[in-house]
N, C-alpha and C positions, 0 to 999 in steps of 0.2 A: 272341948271347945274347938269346931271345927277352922282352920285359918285359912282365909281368901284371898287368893292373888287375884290384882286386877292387872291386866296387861293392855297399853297403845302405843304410840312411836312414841313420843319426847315426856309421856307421864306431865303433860301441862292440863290437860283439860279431860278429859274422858276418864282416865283410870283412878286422878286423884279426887274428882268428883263421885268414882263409887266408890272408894276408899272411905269418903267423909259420909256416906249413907251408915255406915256400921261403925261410925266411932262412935266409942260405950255403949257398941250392942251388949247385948248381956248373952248371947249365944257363940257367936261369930266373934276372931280379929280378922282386921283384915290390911295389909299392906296393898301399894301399889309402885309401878315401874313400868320401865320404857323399854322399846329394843330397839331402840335409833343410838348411834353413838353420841348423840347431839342428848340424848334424855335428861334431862331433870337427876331423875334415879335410875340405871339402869340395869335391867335386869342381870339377875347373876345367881351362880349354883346354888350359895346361902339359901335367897328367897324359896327357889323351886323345891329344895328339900323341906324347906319352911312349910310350904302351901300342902294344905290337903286337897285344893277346890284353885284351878285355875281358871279364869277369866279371862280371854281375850276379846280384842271388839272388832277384829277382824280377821278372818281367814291367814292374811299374810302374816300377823301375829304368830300364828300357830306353826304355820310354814318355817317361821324363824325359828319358835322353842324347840321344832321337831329338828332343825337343821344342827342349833348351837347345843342343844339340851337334850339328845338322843334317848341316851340313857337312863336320864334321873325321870324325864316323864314316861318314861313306858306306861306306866304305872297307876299315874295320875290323868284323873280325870281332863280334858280340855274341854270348854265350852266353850264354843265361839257366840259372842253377842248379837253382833252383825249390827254393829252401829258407825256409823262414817264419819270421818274427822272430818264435820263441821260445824260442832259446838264449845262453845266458848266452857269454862269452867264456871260448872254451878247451874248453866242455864237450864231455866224450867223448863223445857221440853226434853233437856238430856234428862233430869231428875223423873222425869214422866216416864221416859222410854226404860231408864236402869230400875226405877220401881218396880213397871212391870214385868220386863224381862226376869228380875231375882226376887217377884214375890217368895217364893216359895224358902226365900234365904232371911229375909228379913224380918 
């Protein structure tokens, strides 16, 4: 069972809404987290060794886990989304955009 990091800055609205796409997937877990010090949850070694499939929703994302998390993601995949923090949590057009983006996960 493959496990999915979702990664955005404060983990309020973007990552915890693809988080809630795969709760009781029957393929997929999937956590999520922030890399803002202000995050909700923020990301940390645990998770990244955790994650087989990491998801960020934006480039600067990645920039961070490349900066903080050198090492542990050599390895692991990054996808960048390319989705902009300006959805609320849950909204249907976020839910629109993350379906489409991770059919293929879903």
């Amino acid at each position: 069972m493959p496990n999915l990091l979702f990664i955005c800055s404060k983990n309020q609205w973007r990552s915890p809404t693809a988080e809630l796409l795969f709760k009781n997937h029957h393929i997929h877990l999937a956590k999520s987290a922030g890399t803002s010090d202000k995050a909700r949850i923020k990301v940390n070694q645990k998770m990244i060794a955790w994650a087989d499939l990491i998801f960020v929703m934006e480039r600067k994302h990645r920039q961070i886990l490349e900066q903080n998390f050198q090492e542990s993601i050599a390895h692991k995949p990054i996808i960048v989304l390319h989705i902009e923090d300006k959805y609320q949590f849950n909204h249907p057009e976020l839910i629109y955009i993350l379906q489409t983006s991770l059919q293929d996960y879903l």
